[in-house]
N, C-alpha and C positions, 0 to 999 in steps of 0.2 A: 858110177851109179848116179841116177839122178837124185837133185836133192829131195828129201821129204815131202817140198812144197808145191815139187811140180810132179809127184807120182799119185798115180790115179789111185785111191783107197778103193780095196778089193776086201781086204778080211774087216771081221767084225772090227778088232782092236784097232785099224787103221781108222777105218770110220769113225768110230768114238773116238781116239784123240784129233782126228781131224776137226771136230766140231767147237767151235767159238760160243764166249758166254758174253751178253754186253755188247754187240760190237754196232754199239749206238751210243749218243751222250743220254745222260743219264740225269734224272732231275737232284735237287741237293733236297735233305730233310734237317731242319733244324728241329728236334726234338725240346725247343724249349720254346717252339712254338705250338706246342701242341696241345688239342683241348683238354679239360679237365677231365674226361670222359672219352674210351675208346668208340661206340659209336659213331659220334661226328667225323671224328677221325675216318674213321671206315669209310663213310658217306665220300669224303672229299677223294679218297686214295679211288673210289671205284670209280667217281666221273674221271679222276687225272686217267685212268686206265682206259675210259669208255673214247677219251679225245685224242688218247695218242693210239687207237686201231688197235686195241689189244683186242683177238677173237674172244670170243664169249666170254667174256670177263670175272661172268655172275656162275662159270664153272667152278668145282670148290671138291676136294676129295673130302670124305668121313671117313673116320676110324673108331670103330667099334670094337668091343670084344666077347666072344661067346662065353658060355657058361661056364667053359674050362679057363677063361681069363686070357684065351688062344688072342691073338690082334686079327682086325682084316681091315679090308679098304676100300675103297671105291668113287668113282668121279658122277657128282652130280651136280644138279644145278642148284642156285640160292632162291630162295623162293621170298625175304624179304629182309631187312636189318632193321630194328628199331630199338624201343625201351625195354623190352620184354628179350631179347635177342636175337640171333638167326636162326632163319627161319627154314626149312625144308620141305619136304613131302613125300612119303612113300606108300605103300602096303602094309601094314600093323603084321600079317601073314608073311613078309618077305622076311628074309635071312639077316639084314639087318633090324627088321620090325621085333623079331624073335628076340635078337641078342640087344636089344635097347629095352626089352620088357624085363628083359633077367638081369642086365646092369644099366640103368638108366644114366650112363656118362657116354660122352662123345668129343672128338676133336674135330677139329675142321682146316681145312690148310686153302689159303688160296697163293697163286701164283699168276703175278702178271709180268712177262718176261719185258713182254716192251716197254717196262719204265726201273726193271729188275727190283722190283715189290712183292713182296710174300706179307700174306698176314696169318698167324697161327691163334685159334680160337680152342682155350678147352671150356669144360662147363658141363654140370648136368643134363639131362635133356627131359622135357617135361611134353604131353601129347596136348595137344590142341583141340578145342571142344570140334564135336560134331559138324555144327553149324560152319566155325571155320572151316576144317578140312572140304565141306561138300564147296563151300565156296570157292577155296583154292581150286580144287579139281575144275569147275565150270568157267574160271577166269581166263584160263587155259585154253590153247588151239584144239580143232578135234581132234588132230592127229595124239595129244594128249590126253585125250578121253580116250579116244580108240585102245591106245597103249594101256591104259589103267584098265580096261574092259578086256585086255587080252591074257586067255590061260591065267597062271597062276603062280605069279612071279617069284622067283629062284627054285620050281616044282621042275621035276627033269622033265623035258618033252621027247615024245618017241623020234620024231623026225621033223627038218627040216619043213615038209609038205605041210604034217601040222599045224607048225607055226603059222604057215601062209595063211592055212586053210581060217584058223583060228581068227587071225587078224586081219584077213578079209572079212571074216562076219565082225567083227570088232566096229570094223571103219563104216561098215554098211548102218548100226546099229548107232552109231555115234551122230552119222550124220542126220540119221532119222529121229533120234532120242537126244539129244541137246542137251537135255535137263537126266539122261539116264545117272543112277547111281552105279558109284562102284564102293559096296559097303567097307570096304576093308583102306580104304583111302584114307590115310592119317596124316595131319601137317603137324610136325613137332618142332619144337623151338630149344636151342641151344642159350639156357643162360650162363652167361661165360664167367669164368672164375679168375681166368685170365686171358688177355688179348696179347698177343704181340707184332710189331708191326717194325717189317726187315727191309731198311733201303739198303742195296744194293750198291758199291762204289768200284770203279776199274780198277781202281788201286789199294785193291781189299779193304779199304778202311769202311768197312759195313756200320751201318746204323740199326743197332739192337734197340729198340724200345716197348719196354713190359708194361703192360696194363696188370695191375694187379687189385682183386677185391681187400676193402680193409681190412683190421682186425675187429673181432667183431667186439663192441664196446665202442664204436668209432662211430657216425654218421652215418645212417642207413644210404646205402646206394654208394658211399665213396671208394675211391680208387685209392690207389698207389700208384708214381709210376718210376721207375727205375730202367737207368740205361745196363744194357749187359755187353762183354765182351764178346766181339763175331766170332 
């Protein structure tokens, strides 16, 4: 029999252990270089990520939960990081818009494999004025207006043609209306309660570092930060 490493993976399971994590050097984190403040931090990890070709960098799952406390998830994009938090945008009307009005908390995960960095963000999530949101939506391509003007986001549609039909009038409508509204467009912001920020080492020795809000009685705005075991 040949050995394992020269047989062509056919089943799932062969596939998946066939696949390699890391198999790049890897940058070093000294965590006792690190700001007072997880944002800047952020700022720095997403250019190291923007310079070594990581794809879409500013991609970032949410984790929400419905009424019944159920989890769910989903991949989108970061819409901005600052003093205030991260930032997003969706449909107030979508399945996530629902379940942030009934439990206004949220997590965030990012994953950039090309430097093997994860950053874990939880925190409240609070909706962003009007003005914001219309601005976010318009800063945007039209192919993302079109998208926010199309049907009626996580609503079931009868068929595929639909969609088409739907978002062909969308894209016609966008490109003519620039300035169209899409009333149900909300940018919300994730103020974080805690940050975590995971290097990645080939020889497991992982770098855990927690951002954590103070206790309260402490300096408004201050952190904690504490290393955790991988």
């Amino acid at each position: 029999m040949a050995p394992m490493s020269d047989r062509t993976p056919h089943s799932f399971p062969d596939l998946l252990h066939a696949q390699r994590v890391w198999d790049t050097e890897l940058p070093s984190f000294d965590p006792a270089t690190a700001p007072p403040a997880p944002v800047p931090l952020f700022h720095s990890w997403f250019a190291g990520a923007v310079a070594a070709g990581q794809p879409e960098p500013h991609a970032m799952t949410l984790a929400t939960a419905d009424p019944e406390g159920l989890p769910d998830v989903r991949t989108l994009l970061l819409h901005g990081a600052d003093e205030r938090g991260f930032h997003f945008a969706s449909h107030a009307t979508s399945a996530k818009g629902h379940q942030l009005a009934a439990r206004p908390y949220a997590a965030l995960g990012f994953y950039w494999p090309a430097q093997g960095r994860q950053v874990r963000v939880r925190g409240p999530v609070a909706r962003c004025t009007p003005a914001e949101s219309h601005a976010d939506l318009h800063a945007r391509s039209t192919g993302a207006l079109a998208a926010a003007l199309t049907g009626t986001q996580s609503e079931v549609v009868d068929s595929v043609a639909a969609l088409h039909r739907a978002a062909d009038a969308a894209w016609e409508r966008a490109r003519a209306e620039p300035d169209a509204e899409a009333p149900t467009w909300t940018r919300y912001v994730v103020a974080p309660a805690e940050v975590e920020f995971f290097q990645g080492d080939t020889r497991r020795r992982h770098i855990r570092l927690r951002y954590r809000r103070a206790e309260s009685g402490t300096e408004t705005g201050a952190w904690t930060r504490e290393l955790l075991w991988p």
